[in-house]
C-alpha positions in Angstrom: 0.0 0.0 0.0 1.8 2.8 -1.0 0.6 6.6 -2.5 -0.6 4.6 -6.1 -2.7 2.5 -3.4 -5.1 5.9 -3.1 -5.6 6.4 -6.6 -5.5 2.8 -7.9 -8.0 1.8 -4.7 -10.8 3.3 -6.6 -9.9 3.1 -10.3 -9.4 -0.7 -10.1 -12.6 -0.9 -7.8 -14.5 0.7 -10.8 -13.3 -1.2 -13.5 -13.6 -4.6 -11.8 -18.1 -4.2 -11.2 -19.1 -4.7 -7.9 -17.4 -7.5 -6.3 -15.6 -7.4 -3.0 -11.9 -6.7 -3.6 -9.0 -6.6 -1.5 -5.6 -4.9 -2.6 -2.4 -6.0 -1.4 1.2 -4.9 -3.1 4.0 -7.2 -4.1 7.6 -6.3 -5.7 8.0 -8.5 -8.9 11.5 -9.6 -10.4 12.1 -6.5 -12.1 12.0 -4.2 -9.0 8.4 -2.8 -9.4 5.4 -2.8 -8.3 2.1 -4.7 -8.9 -1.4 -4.9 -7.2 -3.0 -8.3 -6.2 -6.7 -8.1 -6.4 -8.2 -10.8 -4.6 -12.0 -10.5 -5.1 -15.0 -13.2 -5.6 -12.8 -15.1 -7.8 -9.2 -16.2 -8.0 -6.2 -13.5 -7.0 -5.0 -11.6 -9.9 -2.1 -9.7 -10.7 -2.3 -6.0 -12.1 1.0 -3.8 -12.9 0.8 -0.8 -10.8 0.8 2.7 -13.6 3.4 4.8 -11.6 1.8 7.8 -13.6 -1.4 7.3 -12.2 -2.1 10.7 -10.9 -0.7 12.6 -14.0 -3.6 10.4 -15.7 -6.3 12.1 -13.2 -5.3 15.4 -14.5 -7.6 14.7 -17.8 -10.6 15.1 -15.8 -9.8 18.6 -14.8 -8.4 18.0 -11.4 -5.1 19.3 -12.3 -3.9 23.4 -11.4 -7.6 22.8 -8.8 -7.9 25.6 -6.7 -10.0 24.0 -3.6 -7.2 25.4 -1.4 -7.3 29.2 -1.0 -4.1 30.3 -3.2 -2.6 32.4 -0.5 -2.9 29.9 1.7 -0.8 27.8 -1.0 1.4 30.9 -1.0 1.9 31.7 2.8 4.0 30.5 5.2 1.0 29.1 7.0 0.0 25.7 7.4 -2.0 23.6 4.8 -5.1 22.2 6.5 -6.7 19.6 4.6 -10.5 19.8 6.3 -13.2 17.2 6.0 -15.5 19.0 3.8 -13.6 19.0 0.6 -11.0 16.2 2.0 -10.9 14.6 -1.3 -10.1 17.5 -3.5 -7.8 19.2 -0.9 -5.7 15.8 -0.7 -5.8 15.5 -4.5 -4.7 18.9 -5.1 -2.0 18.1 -3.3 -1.0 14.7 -5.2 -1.7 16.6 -8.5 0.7 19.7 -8.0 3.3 18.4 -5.8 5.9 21.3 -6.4 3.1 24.0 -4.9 2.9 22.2 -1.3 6.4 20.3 -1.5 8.2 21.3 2.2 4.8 23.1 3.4 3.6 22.2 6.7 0.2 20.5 6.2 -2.6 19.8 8.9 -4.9 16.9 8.7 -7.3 14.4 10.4 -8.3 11.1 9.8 -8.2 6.9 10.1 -4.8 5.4 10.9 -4.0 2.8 8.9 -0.3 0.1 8.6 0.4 -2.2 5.7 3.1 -4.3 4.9 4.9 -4.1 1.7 4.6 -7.8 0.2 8.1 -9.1 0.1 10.0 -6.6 2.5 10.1 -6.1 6.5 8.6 -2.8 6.0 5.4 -1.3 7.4 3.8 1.6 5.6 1.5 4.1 7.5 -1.0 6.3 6.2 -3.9 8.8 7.4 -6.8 8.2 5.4 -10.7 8.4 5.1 -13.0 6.4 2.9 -14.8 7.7 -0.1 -16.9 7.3 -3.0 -16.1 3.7 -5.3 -18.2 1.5 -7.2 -19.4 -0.2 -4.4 -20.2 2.5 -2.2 -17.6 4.2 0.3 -15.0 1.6 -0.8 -12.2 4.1 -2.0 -10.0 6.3 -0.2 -8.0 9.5 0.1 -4.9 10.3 2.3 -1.6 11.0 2.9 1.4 8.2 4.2 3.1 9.4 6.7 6.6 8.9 8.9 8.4 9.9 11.6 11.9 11.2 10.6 13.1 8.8 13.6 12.9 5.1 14.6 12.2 5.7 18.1 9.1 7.6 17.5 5.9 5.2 17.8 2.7 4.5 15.8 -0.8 4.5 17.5 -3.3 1.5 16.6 -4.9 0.7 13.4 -8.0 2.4 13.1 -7.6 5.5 15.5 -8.5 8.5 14.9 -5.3 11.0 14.6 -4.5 14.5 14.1 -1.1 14.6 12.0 1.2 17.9 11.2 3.8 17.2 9.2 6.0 18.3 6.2 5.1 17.2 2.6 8.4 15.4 1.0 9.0 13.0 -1.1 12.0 9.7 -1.7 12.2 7.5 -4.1 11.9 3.7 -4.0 12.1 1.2 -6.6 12.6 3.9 -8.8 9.8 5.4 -8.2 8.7 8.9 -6.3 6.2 8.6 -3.5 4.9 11.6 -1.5 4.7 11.9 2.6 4.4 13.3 4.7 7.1 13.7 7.2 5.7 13.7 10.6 6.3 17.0 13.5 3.5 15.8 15.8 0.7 12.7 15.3 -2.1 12.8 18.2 -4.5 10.1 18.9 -8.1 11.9 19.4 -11.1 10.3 21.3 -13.7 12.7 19.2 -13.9 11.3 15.6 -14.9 13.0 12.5 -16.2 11.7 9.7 -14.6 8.4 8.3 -16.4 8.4 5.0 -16.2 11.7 2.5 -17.8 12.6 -0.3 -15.8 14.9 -2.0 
């Protein structure tokens, strides 16, 4: 599960009907990445588009303006809020060099996976949106301490992150994160499931 994971998540969901699929990533021979869908039927393999979000800019999402350009421009934190979560977090995907090293503020689901193949946990801060099925997609950010001995709360809470958005490569690829100044487990929720 890795940055493609939000924007594959609902494409792939789309294009498959309305069966119950699961994703999980694996590394193949050739050092990249592909998605295993494991739905109604047997498991199946599907390479992961590394260009996926350049794609989404055909739909008009690209140079989006649902984050008030001098906030974009200030010194002042990004904050990603829950009524236009989705198009705030894609903004951010679609014109990386705008928010790259800008502190950005956000709320949501914690969620770990494991990288198929590797010792390596992945963590992200997410909340469900619109798919084919429903609320089956998501939108979020992954995110990491710039330290070891910083820890992780539990799959599923509900967290407030601040961090830095950044990006390193892996694979050969470029992922987005952000990197993590303060992550605080809350006991009031907000909404798991956005619409746009």
């Amino acid at each position: 599960m890795r940055k493609v994971w939000i924007a594959v998540a609902v494409s792939l969901a789309l294009t498959m009907g309305c069966s119950k699929v699961s994703l999980s990533f694996q590394k193949n021979k050739a050092g990249t990445r592909s998605v295993i869908l494991a739905g109604n039927s047997a498991a199946e393999t599907v390479p992961v588009n590394p260009n996926a979000f350049v794609e989404e800019s055909s739909y008009g999402l690209a140079g989006s303006t649902t984050i008030p350009p001098e906030q974009k421009a200030s010194g002042e934190p990004v904050e990603i809020k829950e009524k236009l979560f989705i198009a705030q977090t894609n903004d951010v995907y679609l014109n990386p060099e705008t928010y790259m090293g800008k502190t950005i503020k956000l709320e949501g689901l914690f969620k770990t996976q494991a990288y198929l193949g590797t010792d390596t946990d992945y963590h992200f801060v997410l909340r469900y949106g619109p798919g084919c099925c429903g609320n089956d997609g998501s939108a979020g950010f992954e995110v990491a301490w710039a330290t070891s001995d910083q820890s992780y709360p539990q799959e599923d809470d509900w967290v407030a992150v601040v961090g830095v958005l950044d990006s390193y490569e892996e694979d050969g690829y470029p992922y987005l994160y952000l990197s993590l100044a303060s992550l605080k487990v809350l006991e009031i929720r907000g909404a798991e499931f956005v619409s746009q």
